[in-house]
MARSEDREN-882929 format. One record per residue (C-alpha): x, y, z. Coordinates in nm, 2 decimals, always signed. Example, Ala and Ser with C-alpha at 12.3 -4.5 7.8 and 13.67 -1.06 7.14 Angstrom:
2
     east    north       up
    +1.23    -0.45    +0.78
    +1.37    -0.11    +0.71
//
This chain:
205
     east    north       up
    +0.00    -0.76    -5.61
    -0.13    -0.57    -5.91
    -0.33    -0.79    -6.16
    -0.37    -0.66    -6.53
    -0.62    -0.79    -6.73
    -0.62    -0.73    -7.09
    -0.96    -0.82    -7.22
    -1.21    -0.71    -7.55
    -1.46    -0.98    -7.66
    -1.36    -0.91    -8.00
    -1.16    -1.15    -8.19
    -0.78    -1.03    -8.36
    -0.77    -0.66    -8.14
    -0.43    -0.71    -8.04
    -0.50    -0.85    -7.68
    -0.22    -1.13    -7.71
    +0.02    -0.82    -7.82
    -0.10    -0.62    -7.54
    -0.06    -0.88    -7.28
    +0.28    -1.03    -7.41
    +0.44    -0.62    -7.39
    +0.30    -0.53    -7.07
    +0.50    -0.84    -6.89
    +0.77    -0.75    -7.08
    +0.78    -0.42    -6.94
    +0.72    -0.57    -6.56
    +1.02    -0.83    -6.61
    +1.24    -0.48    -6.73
    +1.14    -0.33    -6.42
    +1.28    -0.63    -6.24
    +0.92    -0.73    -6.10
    +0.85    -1.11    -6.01
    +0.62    -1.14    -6.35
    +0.35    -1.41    -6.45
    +0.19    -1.44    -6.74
    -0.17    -1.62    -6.73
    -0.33    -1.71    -7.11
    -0.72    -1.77    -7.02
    -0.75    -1.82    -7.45
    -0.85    -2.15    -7.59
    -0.60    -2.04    -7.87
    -0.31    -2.00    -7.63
    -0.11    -1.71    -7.81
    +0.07    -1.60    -7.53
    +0.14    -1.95    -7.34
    +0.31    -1.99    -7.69
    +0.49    -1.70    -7.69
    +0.63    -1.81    -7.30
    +0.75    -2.10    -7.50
    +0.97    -1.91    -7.73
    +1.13    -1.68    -7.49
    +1.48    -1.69    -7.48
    +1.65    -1.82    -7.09
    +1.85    -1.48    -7.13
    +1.53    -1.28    -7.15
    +1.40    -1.15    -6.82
    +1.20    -1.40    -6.63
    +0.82    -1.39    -6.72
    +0.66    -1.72    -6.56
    +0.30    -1.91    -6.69
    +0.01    -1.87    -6.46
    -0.12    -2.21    -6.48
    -0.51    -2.07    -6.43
    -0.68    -2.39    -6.29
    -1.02    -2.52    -6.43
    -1.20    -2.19    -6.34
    -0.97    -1.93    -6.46
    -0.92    -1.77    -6.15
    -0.66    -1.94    -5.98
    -0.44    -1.78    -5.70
    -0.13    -1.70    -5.83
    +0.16    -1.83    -5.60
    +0.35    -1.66    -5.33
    +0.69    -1.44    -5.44
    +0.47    -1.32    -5.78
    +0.42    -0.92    -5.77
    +0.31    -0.85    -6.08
    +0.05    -1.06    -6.31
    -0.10    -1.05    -6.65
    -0.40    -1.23    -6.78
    -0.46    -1.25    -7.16
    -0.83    -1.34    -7.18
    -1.05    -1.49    -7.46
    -1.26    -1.33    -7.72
    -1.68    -1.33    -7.64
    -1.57    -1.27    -7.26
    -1.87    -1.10    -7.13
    -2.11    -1.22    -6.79
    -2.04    -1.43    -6.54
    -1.68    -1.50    -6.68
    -1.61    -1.20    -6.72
    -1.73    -1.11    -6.36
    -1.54    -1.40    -6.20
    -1.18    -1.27    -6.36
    -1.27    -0.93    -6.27
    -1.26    -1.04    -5.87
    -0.86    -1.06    -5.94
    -0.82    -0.76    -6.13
    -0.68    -0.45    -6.06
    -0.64    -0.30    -6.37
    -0.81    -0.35    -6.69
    -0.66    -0.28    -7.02
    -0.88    -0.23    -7.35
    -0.72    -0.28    -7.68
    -0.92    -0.11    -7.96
    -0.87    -0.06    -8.30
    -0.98    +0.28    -8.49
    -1.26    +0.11    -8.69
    -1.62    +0.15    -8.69
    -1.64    -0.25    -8.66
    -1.41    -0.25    -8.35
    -1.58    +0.07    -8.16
    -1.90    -0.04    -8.21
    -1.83    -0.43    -8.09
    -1.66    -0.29    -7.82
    -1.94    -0.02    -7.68
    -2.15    -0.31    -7.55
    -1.85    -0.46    -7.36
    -1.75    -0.14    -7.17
    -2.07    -0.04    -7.06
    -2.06    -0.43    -6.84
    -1.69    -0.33    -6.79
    -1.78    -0.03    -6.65
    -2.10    -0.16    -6.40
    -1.88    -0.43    -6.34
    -1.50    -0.23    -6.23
    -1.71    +0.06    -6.08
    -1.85    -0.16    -5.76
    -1.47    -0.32    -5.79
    -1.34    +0.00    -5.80
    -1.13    -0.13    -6.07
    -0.89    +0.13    -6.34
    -1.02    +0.08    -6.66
    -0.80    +0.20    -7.00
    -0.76    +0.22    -7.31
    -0.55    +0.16    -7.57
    -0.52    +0.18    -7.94
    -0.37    -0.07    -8.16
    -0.23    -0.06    -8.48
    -0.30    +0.31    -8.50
    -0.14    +0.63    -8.61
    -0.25    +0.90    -8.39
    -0.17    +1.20    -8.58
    -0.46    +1.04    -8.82
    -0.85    +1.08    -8.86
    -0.91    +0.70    -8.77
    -0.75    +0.81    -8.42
    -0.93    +1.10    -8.35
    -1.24    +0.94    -8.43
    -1.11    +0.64    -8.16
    -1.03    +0.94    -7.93
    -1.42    +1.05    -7.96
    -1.53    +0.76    -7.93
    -1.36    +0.70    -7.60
    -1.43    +1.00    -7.44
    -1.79    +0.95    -7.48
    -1.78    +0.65    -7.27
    -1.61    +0.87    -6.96
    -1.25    +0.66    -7.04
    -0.91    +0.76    -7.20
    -0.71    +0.64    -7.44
    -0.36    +0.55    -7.26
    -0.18    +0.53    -7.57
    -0.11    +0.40    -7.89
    +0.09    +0.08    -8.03
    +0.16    +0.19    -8.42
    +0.12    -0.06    -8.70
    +0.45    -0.20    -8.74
    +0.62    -0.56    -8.77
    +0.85    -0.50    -8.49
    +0.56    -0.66    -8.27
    +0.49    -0.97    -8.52
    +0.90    -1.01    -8.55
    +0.98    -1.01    -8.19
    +0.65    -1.21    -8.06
    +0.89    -1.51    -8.27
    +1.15    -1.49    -8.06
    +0.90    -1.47    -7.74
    +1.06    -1.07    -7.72
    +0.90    -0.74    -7.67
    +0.97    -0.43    -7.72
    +1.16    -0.38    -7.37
    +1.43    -0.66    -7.46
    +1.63    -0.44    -7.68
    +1.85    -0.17    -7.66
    +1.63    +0.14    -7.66
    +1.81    +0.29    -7.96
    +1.66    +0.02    -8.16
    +1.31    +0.11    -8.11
    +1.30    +0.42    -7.95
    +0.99    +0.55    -8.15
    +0.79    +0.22    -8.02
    +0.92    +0.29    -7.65
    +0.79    +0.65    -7.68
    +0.45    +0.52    -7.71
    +0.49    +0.32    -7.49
    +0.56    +0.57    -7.19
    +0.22    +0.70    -7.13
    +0.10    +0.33    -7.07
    +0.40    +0.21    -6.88
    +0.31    +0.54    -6.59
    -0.08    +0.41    -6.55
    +0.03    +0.10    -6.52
    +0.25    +0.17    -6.22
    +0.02    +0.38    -6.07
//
């Protein structure tokens, strides 16, 4: 059962976006989908809330005290939103679960350099795990400086960038109605699910 954790110990990165989308693209694949929000903030318990009954399924992961609980049996695909500051023995005890790891990161000198001291643990941490690590850049345009300078950034740290989620309100608009980008006719946001492709094949790798 493949766990995804979405995870950056900086604050407003996009992890709650990130997390929400990837198990909306699970339930379109018709996996059994659970959603786990390890957040004090609860963004994407919130968003559960709000999605509609004719959505595809995505169920809560009720984490237990610890934050590692076992999800239960008949789930085959879960996603864990996790806090900001995650870093030591937290961070090490949600790794155990994890599978995959995904990285949001913004194209700013703020983000990369907040972010440098958490990969290098991620790293020590997934490599005696043998856990995927990945990238991906939010709120970017990739044809732009900011990106290429993400892209340098990344490479220098042995990882990838997996894609890009552009700057756009389609996220903030459908995150009201507990939606992603998956719900809709593709026609609708075809330029959104484009970007989306290059994420959605490492995650079912």
């Amino acid at each position: 059962m493949p766990v995804v954790v979405v995870a950056n110990p900086k604050g407003g990165v996009g992890k709650s976006t990130l997390s929400t989308q990837i198990a909306g693209y699970f339930a379109s694949q018709n996996h059994s989908v659970m959603l786990g929000d390890a957040d004090r903030q609860q963004s994407s318990k919130l968003w559960l809330s709000l999605r509609p009954d004719q959505a595809r399924p995505i169920r809560n992961w009720e984490l237990g005290d610890d934050g590692i609980a076992k999800p239960p049996k008949g789930t085959t695909h879960v996603v864990l939103d996790t806090p900001a500051g995650l870093h030591g023995k937290r961070l090490k005890e949600i790794l155990k679960r994890a599978h995959k790891v995904v990285v949001p990161l913004q194209p700013s000198v703020f983000d990369i350099f907040a972010t440098q001291d958490f990969l290098n643990e991620l790293a020590d941490s997934a490599q005696a795990a043998k856990i995927e690590i990945g990238i991906v850049g939010m709120r970017v345009d990739e044809r732009t400086r900011a990106a290429e300078q993400l892209r340098t950034f990344v490479e220098a740290t042995g990882l990838s960038v997996l894609g890009y989620v552009r700057d756009t309100q389609n996220y903030v608009q459908l995150a009201a109605h507990g939606l992603t980008v998956f719900d809709l006719p593709p026609e609708r946001l075809a330029r959104d699910l484009v970007q989306w492709q290059p994420i959605c094949r490492w995650l079912d790798q």
